[in-house]
C-alpha positions as CSV (number, residue, x, y, z in Angstrom):
1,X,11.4,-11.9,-10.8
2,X,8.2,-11.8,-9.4
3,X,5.5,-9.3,-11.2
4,X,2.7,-7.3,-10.3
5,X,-0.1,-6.9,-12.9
6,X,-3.8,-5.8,-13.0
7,X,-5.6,-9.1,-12.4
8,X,-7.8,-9.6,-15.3
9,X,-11.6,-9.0,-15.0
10,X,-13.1,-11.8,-16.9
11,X,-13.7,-9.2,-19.7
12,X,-15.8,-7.0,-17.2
13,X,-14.8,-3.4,-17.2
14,X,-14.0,-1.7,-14.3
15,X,-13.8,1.9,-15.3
16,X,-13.2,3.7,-11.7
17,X,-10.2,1.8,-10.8
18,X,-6.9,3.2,-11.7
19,X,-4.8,0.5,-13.7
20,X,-1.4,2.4,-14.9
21,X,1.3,1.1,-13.8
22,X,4.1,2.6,-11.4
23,X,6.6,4.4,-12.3
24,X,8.8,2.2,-10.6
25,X,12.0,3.1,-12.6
26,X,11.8,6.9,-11.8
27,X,14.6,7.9,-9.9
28,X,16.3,5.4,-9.3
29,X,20.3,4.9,-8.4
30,X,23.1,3.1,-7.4
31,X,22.7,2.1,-3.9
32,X,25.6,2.6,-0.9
33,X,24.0,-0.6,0.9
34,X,21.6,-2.6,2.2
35,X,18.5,-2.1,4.6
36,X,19.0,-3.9,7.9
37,X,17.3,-2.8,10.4
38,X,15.7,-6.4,11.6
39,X,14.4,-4.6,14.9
40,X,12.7,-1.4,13.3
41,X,11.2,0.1,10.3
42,X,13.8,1.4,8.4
43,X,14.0,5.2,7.5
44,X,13.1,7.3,4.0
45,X,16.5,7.5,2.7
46,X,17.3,3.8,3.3
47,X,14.2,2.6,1.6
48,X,15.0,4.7,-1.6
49,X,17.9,3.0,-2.6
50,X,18.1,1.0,-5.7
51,X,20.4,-1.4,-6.8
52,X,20.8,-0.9,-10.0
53,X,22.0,-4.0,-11.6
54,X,19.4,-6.5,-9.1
55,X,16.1,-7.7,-10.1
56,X,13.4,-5.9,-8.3
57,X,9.8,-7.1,-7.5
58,X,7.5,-4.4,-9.0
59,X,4.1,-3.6,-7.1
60,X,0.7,-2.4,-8.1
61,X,-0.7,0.4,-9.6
62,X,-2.7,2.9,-7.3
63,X,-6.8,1.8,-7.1
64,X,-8.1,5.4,-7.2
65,X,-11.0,7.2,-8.3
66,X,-11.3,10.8,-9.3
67,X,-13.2,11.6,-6.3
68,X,-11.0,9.7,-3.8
69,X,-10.5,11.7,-1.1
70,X,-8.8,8.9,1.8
71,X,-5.4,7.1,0.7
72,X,-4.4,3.6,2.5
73,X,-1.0,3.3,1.9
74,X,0.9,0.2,2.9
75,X,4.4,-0.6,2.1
76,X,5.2,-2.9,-0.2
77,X,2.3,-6.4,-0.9
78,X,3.8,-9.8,0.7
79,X,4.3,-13.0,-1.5
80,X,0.4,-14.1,-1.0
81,X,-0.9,-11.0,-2.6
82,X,2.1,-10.6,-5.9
83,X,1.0,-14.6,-6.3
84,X,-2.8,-13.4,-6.3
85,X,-1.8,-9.9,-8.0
86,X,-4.5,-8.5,-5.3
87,X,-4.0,-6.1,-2.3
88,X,-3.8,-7.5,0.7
89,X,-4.6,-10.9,-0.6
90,X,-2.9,-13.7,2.7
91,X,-5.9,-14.7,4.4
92,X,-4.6,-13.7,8.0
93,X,-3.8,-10.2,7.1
94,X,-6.8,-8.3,8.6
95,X,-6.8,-5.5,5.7
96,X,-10.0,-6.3,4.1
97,X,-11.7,-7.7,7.9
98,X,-11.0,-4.0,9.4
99,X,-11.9,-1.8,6.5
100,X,-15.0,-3.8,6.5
101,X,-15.9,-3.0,10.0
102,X,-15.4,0.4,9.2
103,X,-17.6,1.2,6.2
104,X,-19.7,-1.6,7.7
105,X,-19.5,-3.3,4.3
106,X,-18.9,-7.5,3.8
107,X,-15.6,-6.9,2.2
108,X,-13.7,-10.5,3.1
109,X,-16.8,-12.0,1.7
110,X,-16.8,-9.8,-1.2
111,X,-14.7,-11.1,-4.8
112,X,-11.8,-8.9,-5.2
113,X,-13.1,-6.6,-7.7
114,X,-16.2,-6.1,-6.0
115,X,-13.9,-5.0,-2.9
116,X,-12.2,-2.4,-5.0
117,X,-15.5,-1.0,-5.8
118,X,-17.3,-0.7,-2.6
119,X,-14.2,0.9,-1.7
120,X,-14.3,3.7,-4.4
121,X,-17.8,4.4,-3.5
122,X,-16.8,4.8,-0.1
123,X,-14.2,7.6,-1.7
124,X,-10.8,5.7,-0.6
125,X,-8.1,4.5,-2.3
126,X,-5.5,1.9,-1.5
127,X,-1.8,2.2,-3.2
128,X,1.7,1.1,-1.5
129,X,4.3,3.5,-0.6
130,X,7.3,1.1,-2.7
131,X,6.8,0.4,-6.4
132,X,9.9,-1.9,-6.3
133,X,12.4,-3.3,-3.8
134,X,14.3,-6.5,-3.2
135,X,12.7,-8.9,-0.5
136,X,12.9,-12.2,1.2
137,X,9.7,-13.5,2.0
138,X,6.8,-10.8,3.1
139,X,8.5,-9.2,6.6
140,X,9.1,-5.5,6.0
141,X,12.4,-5.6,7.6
142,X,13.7,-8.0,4.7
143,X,13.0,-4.8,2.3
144,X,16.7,-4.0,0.3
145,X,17.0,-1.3,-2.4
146,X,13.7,0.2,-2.4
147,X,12.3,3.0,-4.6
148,X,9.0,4.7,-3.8
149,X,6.1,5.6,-5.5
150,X,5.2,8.6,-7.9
151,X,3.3,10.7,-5.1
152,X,3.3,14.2,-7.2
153,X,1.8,11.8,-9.9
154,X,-1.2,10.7,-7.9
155,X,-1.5,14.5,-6.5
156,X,-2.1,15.0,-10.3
157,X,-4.2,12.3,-10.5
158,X,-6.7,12.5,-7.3
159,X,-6.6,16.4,-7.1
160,X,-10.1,15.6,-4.5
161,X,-7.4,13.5,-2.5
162,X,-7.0,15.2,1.3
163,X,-6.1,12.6,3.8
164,X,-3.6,9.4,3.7
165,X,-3.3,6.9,6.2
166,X,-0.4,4.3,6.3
167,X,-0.7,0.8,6.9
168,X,1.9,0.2,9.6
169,X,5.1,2.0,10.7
170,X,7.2,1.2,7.6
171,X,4.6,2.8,5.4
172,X,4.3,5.3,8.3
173,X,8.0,6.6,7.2
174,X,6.7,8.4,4.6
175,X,4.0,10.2,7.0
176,X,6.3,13.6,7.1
177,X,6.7,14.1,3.1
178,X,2.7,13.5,3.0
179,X,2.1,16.3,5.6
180,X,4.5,17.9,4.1
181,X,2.4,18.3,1.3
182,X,-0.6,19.4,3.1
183,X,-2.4,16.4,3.3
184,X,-3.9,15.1,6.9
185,X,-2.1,12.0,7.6
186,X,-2.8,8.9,9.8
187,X,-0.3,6.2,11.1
188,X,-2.2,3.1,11.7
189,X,-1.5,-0.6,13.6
190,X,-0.1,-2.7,10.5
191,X,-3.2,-5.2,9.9
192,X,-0.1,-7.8,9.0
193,X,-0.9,-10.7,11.1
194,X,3.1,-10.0,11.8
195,X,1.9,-7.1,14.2
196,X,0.5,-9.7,17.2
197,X,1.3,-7.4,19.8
198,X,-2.8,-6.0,19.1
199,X,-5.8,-7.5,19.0
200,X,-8.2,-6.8,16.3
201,X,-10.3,-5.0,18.3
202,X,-7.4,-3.3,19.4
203,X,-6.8,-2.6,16.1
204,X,-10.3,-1.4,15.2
205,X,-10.5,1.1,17.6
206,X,-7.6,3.3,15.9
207,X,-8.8,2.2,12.4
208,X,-12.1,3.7,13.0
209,X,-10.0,7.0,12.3
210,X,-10.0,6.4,8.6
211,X,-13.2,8.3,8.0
212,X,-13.6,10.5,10.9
């Protein structure tokens, strides 16, 4: 089973980014079947079932501060990034490329750790939607048994926290319990170089939104 963990820092501390781990086992159950729904993201209540007896893959932790007041959420990190233990770590997903542009900061360039900081002194945060699920390869619509993340945890956590934006339309599923909650939410072009139907330009122009 493949395992997400806090890369280590080289002994450097890094005391603004959030490193306990999900709650992935939290309410959890037996699931009545699997996701497949090659053509489309699949809904809330299909990406919330568990298998109970199947090996998951676990995700990240939330990188949050306790001024963060913009959520990235995506859904669930690809093969690339659990092998790197980094967000949005294949080097043709355009994550790190459009944030960049928008805080008009050299993130690609940047080493990892030093991404998550710029980012936390730009006041956003980046977490995942899924702590665990069952997946072939890195395509969303592979995801089976799926639970989600702790949201009323990170409410808790990031009480400064007033918009989320999701990373794509699989993430986007969960737009409607975040709104729910009174947050101001934002569905964004998936920066997956899956999603070729935009240019990055394209892409830009809605991902400007982030901080407006």
């Amino acid at each position: 089973m493949a395992k997400a963990r806090t890369p280590a820092s080289g002994g450097r501390s890094v005391a603004t980014i959030d490193t306990t781990p999900p709650q992935a086992g939290k309410g959890r159950g037996k699931a009545s079947g699997a996701l497949s729904v090659p053509s489309t993201p699949p809904s809330v209540s299909e990406l919330v079932e568990v298998a109970a007896a199947s090996p998951l893959l676990e995700g990240f932790p939330p990188v949050v501060a306790a001024d963060t007041h913009t959520m990235v959420f995506g859904s669930f990190p690809g093969v690339a990034s659990l092998t790197a233990t980094q967000y949005y770590a294949h080097p043709q997903n355009q994550f790190w490329r459009l944030l960049g542009a928008v805080l008009d900061e050299p993130l690609p360039s940047l080493p990892y750790l030093e991404r998550l900081q710029r980012l936390l002194a730009h006041q956003i945060g980046v977490w995942d939607v899924l702590a665990a699920c069952e997946r072939t390869g890195s395509l969303d619509a592979a995801i089976r048994n799926a639970s989600p993340n702790d949201f009323a945890a990170l409410r808790r956590r990031v009480p400064s926290l007033r918009k989320v934006c999701f990373n794509g339309k699989t993430a986007g599923r969960f737009e409607p319990v975040m709104r729910e909650a009174g947050y101001e939410t934002l569905v964004l072009p998936s920066s997956s170089a899956a999603n070729a139907m935009l240019s990055f330009e394209q892409k830009l122009v809605q991902w400007r939104s982030v901080i407006d």
